[in-house]
TORDODREN-711508 format. One line per 2 residues: number of its first residue (from 1); for each residue x, y, z of C-alpha. Coordinates in steps of 0.1 Angstrom, whole numbers. Layout:
BEGIN
NUM	X/Y/Z; ...
This chain:
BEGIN
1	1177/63/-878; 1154/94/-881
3	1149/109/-912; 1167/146/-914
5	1142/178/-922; 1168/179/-958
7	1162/142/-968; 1126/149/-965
9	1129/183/-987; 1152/164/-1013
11	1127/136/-1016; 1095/160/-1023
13	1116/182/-1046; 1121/150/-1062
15	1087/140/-1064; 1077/173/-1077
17	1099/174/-1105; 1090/138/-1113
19	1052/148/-1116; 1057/181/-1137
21	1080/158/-1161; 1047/132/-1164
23	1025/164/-1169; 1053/178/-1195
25	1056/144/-1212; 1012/139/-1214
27	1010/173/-1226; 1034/167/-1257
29	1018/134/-1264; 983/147/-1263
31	994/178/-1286; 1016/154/-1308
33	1007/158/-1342; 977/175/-1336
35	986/206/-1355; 960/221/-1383
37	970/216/-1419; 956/254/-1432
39	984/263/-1404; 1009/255/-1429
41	995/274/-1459; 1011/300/-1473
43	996/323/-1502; 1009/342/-1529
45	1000/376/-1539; 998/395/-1571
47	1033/405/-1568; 1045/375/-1557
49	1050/377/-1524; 1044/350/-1498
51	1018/356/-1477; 1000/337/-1449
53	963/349/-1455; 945/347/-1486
55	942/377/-1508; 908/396/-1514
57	900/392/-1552; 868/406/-1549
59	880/441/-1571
């Protein structure tokens, strides 16, 4: 039995969203964990107030 034009679209829709979902699920394991540790600094000021740059004490 021939195959229809539609099978033929279902079955490369298919294998598209199969390859973005490996190129989704390399990206988050090569990212994983990966993060910089001064990203999750956070500074307080004379006043007391959080901050997420250091403050100029050079006055």
């Amino acid at each position: 039995m021939p195959e229809t034009w539609n099978k033929r679209e279902r079955e490369r829709n298919k294998r598209e969203k199969k390859k973005q979902k490996m190129e989704k699920k390399e990206e988050r394991k090569h990212n994983k964990g990966h993060h910089d540790w001064t990203d999750m600094l956070a500074y307080v000021d004379e006043n007391g107030n959080l901050s997420s740059k250091p403050t100029d004490h050079s006055h």
